[in-house]
DOLOVEX-999256 format. One record per residue: residue in one letter; x, y, z of N, C-alpha, C, O in turn. Coordinates in pm, whole numbers, plus 32768, in hexadecimal, padded with zeros to 4 digits. Last residue first. Example, Ala and Ser with C-alpha at 12.3 -4.5 7.8 and 13.67 -1.06 7.14 Angstrom:
S85057F1F82C485577F9682CA850A80038313853D80728324
A85277DC7830C84CE7E3E830C85287EB6830C85907EB4834E
end
This chain:
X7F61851479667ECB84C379957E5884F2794B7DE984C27961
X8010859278D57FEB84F2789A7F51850078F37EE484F578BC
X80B086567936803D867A79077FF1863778CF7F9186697893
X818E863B79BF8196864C79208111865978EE810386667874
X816E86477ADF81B986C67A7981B986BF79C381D58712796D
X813485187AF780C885AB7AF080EF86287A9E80B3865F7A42
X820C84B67A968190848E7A5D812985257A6380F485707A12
X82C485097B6982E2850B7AE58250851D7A7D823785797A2F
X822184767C35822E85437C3C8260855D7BA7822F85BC7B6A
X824683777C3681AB83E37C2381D184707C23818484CD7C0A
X836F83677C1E830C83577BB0827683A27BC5824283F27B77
X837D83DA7D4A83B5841F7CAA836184007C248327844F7BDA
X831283307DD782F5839F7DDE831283EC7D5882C2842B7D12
X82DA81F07D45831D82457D6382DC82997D808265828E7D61
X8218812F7CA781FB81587D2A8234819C7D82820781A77DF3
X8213816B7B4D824581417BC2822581837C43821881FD7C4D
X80E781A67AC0814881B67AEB816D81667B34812181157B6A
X7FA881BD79DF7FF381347A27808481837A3380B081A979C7
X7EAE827479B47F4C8275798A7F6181FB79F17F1681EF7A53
X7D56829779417DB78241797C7E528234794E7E7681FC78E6
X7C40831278E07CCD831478CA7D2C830679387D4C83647981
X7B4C82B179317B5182E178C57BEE82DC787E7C0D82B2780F
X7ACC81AE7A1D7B1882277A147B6E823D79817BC481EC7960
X7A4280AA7A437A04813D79F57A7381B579E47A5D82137998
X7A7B7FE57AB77A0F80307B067A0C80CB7AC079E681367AEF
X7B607FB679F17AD27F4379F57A677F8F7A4C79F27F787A2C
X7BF180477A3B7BE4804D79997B56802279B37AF0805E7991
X7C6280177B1C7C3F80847B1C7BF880777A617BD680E57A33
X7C9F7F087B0B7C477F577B6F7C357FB27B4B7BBB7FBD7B53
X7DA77F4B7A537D3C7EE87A317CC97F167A767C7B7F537A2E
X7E6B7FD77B347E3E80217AA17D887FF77A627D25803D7A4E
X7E547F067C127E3A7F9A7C0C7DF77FC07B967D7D7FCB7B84
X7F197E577B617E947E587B6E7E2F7E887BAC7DBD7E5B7B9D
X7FEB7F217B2A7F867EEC7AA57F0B7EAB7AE27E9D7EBD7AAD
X802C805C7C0E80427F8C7BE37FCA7F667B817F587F8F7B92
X7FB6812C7C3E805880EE7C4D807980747C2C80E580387C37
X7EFC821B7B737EF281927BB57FA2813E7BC17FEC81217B63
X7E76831C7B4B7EFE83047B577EB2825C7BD07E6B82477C32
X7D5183827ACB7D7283787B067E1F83327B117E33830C7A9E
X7C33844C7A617CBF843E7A4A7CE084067AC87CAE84347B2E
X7AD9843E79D77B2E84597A6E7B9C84347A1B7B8B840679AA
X7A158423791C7A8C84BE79137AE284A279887B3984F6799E
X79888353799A79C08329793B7A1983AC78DE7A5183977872
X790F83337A8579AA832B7A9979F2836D79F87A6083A179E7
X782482ED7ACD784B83BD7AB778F083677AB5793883897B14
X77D081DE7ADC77BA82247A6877B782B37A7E775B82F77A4F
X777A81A87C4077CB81B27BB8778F81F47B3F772782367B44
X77C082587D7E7787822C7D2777C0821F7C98781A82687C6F
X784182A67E357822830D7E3177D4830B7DA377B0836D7D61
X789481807EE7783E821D7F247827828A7EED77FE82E57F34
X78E2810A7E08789880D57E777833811E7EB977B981107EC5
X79A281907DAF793581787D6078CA812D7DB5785881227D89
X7A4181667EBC7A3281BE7E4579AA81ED7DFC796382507E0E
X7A8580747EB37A2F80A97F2E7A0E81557EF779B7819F7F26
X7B1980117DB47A8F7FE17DE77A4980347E5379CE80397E4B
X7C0B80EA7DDA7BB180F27DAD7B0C80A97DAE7AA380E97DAA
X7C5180197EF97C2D80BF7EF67BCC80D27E757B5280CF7E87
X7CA57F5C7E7C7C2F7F3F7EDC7BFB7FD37F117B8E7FED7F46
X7D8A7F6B7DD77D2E7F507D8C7C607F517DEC7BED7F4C7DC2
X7E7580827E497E2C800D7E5C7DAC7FD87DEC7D7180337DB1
X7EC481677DE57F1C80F07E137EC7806B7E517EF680037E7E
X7E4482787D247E3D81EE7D737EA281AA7D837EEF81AA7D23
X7E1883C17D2A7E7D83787D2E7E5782D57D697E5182C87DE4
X7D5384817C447D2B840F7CAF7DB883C97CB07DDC83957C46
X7D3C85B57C147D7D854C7BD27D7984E97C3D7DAC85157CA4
X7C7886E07BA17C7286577BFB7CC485F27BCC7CA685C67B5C
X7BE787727AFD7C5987937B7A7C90874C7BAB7CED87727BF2
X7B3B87217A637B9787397A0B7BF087A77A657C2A880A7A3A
X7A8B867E7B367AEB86367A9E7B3786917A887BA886647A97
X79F386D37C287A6086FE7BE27AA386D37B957B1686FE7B9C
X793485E67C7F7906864D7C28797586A57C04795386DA7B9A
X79D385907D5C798985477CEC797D85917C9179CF857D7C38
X7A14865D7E007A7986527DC07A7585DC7D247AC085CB7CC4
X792C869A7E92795487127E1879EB86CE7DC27A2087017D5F
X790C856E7ED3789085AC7E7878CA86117E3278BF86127DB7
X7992859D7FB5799E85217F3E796B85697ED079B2859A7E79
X793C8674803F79FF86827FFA79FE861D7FA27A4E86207F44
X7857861B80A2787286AA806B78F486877FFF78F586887F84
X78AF854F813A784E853180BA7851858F805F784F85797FE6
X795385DE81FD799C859381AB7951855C815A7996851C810A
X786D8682827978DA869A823A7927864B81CD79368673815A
X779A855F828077BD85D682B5781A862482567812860681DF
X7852841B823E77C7844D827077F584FA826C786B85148257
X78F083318206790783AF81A0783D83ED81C877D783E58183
X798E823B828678E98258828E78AC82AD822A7842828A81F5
X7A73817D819C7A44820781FE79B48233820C796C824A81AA
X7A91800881D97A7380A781997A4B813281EE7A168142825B
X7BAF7F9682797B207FA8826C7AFF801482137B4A80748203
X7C777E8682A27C527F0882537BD67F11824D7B8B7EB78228
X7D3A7E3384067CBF7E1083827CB57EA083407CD57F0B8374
X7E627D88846E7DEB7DE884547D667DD083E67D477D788397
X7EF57C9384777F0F7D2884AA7EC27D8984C97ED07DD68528
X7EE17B50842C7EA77C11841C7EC17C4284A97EA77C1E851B
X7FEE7A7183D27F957ABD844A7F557B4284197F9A7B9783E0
X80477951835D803B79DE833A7FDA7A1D83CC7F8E79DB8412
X815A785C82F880B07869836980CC79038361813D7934835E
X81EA7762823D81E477F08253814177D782D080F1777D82EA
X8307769E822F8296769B827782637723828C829D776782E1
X8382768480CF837C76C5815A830576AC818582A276A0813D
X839175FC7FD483BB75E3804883A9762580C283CB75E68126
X833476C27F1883DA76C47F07840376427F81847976237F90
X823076AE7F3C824A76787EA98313767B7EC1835F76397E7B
X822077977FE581E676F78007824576857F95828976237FB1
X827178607F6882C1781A7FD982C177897FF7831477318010
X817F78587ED4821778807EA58282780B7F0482BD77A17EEE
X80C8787F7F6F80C878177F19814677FE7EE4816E778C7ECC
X80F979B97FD780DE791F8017811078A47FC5817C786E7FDE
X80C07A0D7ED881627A327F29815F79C87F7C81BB79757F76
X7FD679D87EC77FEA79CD7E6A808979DD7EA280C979847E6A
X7EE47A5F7F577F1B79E57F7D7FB379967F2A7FEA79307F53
X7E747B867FBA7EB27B547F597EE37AB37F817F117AB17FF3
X7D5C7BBA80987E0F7BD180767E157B3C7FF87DDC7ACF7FE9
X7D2D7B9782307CF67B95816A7D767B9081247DE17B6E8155
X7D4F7CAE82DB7D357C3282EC7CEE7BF0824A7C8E7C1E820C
X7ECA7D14829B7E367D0582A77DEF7C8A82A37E1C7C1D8280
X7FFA7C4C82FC7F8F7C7E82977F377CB982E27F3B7CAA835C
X80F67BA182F380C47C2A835D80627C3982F380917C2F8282
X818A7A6382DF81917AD18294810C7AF582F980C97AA48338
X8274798C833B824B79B3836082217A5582F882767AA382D0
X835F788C82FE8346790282BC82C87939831182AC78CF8349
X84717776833783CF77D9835583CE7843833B843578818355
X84CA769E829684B4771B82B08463770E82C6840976C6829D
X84C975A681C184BF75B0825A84CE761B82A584E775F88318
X8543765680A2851175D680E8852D75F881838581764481B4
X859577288035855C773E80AF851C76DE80FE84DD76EB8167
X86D177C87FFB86A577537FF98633775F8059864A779480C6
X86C178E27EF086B778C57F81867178127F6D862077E37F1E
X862F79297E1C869278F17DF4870778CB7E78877B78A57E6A
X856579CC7E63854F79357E1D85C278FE7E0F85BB78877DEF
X856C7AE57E90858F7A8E7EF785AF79D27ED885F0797F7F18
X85277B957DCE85DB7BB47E4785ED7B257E8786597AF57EAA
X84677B377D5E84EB7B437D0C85827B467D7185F67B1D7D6C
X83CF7BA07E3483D37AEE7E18846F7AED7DBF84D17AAB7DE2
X838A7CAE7E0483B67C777E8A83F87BBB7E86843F7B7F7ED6
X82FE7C7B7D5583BD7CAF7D4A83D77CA87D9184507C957D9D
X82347BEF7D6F824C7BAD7D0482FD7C097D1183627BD87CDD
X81BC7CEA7E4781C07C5C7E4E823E7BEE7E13828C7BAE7E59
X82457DB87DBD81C27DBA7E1882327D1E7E2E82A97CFF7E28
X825F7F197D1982A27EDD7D8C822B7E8C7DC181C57EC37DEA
X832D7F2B7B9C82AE7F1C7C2282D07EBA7CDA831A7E607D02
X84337F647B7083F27F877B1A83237F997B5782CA7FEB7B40
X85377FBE7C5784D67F287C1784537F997BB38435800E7BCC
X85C680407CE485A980717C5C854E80097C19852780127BA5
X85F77FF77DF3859D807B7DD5858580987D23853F80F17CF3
X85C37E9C7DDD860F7F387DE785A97F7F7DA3854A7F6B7D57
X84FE7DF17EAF85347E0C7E4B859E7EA27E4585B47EF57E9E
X85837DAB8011851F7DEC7FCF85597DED7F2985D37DEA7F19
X85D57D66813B85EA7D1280C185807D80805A85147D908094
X86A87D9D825286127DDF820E86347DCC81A9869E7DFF8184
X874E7D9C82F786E87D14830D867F7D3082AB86147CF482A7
X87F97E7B82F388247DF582C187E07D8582BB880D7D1B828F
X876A7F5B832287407F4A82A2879A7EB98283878E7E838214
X86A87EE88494874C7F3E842987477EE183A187317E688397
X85937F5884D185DB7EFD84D6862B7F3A844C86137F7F83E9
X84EF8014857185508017858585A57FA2855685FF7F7F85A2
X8400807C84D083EA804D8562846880248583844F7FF085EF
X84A281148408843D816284858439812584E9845881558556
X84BF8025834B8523809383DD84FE80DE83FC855B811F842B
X83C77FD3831684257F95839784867FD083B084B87FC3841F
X837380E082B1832F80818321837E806A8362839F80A683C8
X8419809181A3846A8114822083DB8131829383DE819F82CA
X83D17FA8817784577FA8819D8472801C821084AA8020827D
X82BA800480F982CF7FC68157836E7FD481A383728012820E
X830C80CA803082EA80F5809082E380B8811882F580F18184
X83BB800D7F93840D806E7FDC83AB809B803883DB80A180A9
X831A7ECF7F82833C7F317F45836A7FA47F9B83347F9C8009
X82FA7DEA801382F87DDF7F79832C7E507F46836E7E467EDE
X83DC7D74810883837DEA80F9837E7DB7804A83D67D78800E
X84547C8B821D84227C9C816E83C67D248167836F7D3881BC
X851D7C74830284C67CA282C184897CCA825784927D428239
X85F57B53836E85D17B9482F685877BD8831985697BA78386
X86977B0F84B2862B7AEF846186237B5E840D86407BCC843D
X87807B3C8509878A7AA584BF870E7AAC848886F97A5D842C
X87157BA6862D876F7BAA85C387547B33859387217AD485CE
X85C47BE9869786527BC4868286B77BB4860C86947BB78596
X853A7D2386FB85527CEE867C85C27CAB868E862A7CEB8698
X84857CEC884284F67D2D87DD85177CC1876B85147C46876E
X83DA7D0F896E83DF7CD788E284347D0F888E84297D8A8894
X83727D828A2483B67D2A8A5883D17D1789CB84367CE689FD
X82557DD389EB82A77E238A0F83337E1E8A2C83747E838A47
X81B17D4B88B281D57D4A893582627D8B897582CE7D7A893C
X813F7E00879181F07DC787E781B07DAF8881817F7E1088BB
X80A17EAC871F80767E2C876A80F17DD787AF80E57D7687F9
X811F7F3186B480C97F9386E080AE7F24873B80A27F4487B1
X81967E7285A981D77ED1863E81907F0986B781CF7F0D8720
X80A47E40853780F07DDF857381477E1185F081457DEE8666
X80857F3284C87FFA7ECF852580477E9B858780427EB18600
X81537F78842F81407FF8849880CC7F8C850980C77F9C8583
X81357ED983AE81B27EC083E581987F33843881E47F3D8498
X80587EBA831C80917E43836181037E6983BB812C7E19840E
X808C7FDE8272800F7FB382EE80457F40834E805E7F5C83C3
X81497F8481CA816C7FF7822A810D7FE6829981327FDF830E
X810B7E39818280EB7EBE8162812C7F0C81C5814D7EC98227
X81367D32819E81257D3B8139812A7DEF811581477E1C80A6
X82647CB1821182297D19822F81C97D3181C6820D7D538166
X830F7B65829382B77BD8820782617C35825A82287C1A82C4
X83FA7AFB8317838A7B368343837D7B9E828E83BF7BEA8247
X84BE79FC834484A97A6D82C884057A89831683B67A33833F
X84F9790983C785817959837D854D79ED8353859C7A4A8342
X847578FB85378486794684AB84D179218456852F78F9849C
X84BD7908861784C9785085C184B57886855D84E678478500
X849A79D486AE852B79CF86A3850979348638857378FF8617
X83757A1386A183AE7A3F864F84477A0A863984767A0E85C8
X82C279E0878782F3795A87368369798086DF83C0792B86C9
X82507AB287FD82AC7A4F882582DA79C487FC830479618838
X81E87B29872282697B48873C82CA7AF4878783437AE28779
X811B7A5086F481917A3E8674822B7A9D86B582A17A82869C
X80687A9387F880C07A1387C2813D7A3D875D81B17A448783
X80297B8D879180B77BA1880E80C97B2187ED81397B0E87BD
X7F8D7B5186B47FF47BB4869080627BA5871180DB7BB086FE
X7EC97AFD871B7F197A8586BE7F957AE986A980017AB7868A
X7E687B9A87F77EB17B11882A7EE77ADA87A67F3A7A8087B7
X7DDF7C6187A57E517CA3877C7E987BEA87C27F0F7BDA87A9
X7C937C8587287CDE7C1F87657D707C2887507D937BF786E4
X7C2B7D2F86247C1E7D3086DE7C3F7CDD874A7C0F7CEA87BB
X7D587DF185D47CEA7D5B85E27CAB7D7186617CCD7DA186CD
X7D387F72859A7D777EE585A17CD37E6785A77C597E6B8595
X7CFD7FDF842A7CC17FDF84A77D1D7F3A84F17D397ED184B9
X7D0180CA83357D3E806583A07D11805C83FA7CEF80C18438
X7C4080E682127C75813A82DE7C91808D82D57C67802582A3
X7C40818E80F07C3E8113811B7C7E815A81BA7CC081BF81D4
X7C3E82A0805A7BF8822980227C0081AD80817BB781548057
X7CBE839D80AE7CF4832880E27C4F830580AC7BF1834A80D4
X7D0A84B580297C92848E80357C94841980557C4D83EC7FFC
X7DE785D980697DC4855680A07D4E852F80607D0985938052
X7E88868B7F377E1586507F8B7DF785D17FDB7DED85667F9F
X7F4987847E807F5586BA7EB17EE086E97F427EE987467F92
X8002880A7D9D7F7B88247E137F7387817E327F9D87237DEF
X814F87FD7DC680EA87A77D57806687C67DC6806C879A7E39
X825A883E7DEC822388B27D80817488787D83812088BD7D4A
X82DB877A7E9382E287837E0A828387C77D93826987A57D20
X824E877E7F8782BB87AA7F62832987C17EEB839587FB7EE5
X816587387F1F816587AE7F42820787FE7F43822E886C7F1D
X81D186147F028189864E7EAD817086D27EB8815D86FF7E47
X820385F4803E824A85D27FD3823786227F648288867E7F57
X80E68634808F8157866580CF81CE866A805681ED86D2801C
X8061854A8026805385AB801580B48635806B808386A58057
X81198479809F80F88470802D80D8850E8000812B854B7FBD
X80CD849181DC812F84818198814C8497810A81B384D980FE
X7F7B846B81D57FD184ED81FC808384FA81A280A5854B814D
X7F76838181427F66839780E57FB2844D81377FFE849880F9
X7FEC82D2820F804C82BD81B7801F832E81728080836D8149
X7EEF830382D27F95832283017FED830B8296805D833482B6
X7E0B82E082337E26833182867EA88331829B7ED983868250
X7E1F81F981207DEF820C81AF7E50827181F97ECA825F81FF
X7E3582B37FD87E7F822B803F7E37827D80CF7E2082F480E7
X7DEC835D7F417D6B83087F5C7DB682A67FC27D74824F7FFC
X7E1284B57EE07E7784387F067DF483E67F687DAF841F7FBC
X7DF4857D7DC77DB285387E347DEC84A07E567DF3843D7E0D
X7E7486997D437E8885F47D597E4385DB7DBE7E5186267E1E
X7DE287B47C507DE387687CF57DF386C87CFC7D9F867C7CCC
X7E49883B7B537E2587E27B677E2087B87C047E9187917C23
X7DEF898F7B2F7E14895F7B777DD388D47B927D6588C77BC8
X7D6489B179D87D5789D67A527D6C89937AB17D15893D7ABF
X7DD78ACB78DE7DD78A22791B7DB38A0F79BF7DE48A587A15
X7D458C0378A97D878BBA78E87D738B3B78FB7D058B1D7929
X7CD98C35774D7CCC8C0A77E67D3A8BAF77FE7D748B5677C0
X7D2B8D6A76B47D518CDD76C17D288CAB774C7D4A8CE777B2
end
């Protein structure tokens, strides 16, 4: 009888979430791999970022869109600068949240769906909050530079005066040397290989660098439907859609779905 042969997770979030992640996943029985699909990099103009800190107390609600924004945004604090009270931090989803208490703000200013929401982005982040008065507010949302507009519009549409700042930018990974090596053997491994995405701009950089039409045996675990969609449309063969939990993807993997 042949042996089944050790499925390997490949975690595609940029460098510092995806260490985390795979750590996680190790600690749960599960072989787990860095392959970060997308680098952080800060702006090269960090002045719109110390403005907004020193603007921050007219706030009601600071959005975070990602764990990235909020590690950019901090990293960029003028030294003199602190989170005031009275102002919100919006995270869409738990990874962001436990960001902002890293960078130190107490879980009473930290608005996030609950940990059991079914998906974490934008559109549940909106569910916690719509029912907040926001005429004449200021909102202020942390991004990359680009980005969804659509949580914006939200606000706009409730009354609030919103203005957004980048934090940072996403770039693709050069993937020269070694790391062309590690794309390439892990391209060509379908039936080892389970591609974890959380982003829809990873897989594009994806297929970007290692070319299309070999996707179509790849497996992959996608955390949000339009994740899932991306991944269908640039070729990939078999696509599970999970929650963006740790549990749910470890649930998912252990059952042998991807």
């Amino acid at each position: 009888m042949t042996a089944t042969p050790r499925v390997r997770v490949l975690v595609t979030r940029p460098k510092a979430q995806a260490a985390v992640w795979v750590e996680r996943l190790r600690d749960r029985g599960i072989d787990a791999e860095a392959l970060p699909l997308i680098e952080i990099v800060p702006i090269a103009d960090a002045a719109p970022v110390h403005a907004a800190w020193r603007a921050i107390r007219a706030f009601r609600l600071v959005v975070f869109v990602s764990a990235n924004a909020v590690e950019q945004f901090f990293a960029a604090r003028p030294p003199d600068a602190v989170w005031p009270a009275g102002v919100d931090a919006g995270a869409p989803g738990p990874g962001t949240a436990e960001a902002l208490r890293a960078a130190g703000c107490r879980d009473a200013v930290i608005v996030s769906p609950s940990e059991a929401a079914t998906q974490f982005d934008s559109e549940a982040l909106w569910e916690r909050l719509q029912a907040r008065d926001w005429h004449g507010t200021r909102v202020l949302v942390v991004r990359g530079e680009g980005g969804r507009e659509w949580l914006v519009d939200r606000f706009v549409d409730a009354g609030a005066r919103v203005e957004t700042v980048a934090a940072y930018r996403r770039v693709p990974p050069s993937f020269i040397g070694a790391e062309r090596e590690r794309l390439e053997a892990a391209a060509a491994a379908s039936d080892e290989t389970v591609w974890l995405f959380s982003s829809s701009e990873a897989i594009a950089n994806l297929v970007r660098a290692a070319g299309s039409g070999r996707w179509r045996n790849a497996r992959a675990i996608a955390t949000h439907p339009r994740i899932a969609a991306r991944a269908r449309i640039l070729g990939f063969g078999h696509v599970v859609e999970v929650s963006a939990g740790v549990d749910a993807v470890v649930a998912c993997i252990q059952s042998n779905r991807p």
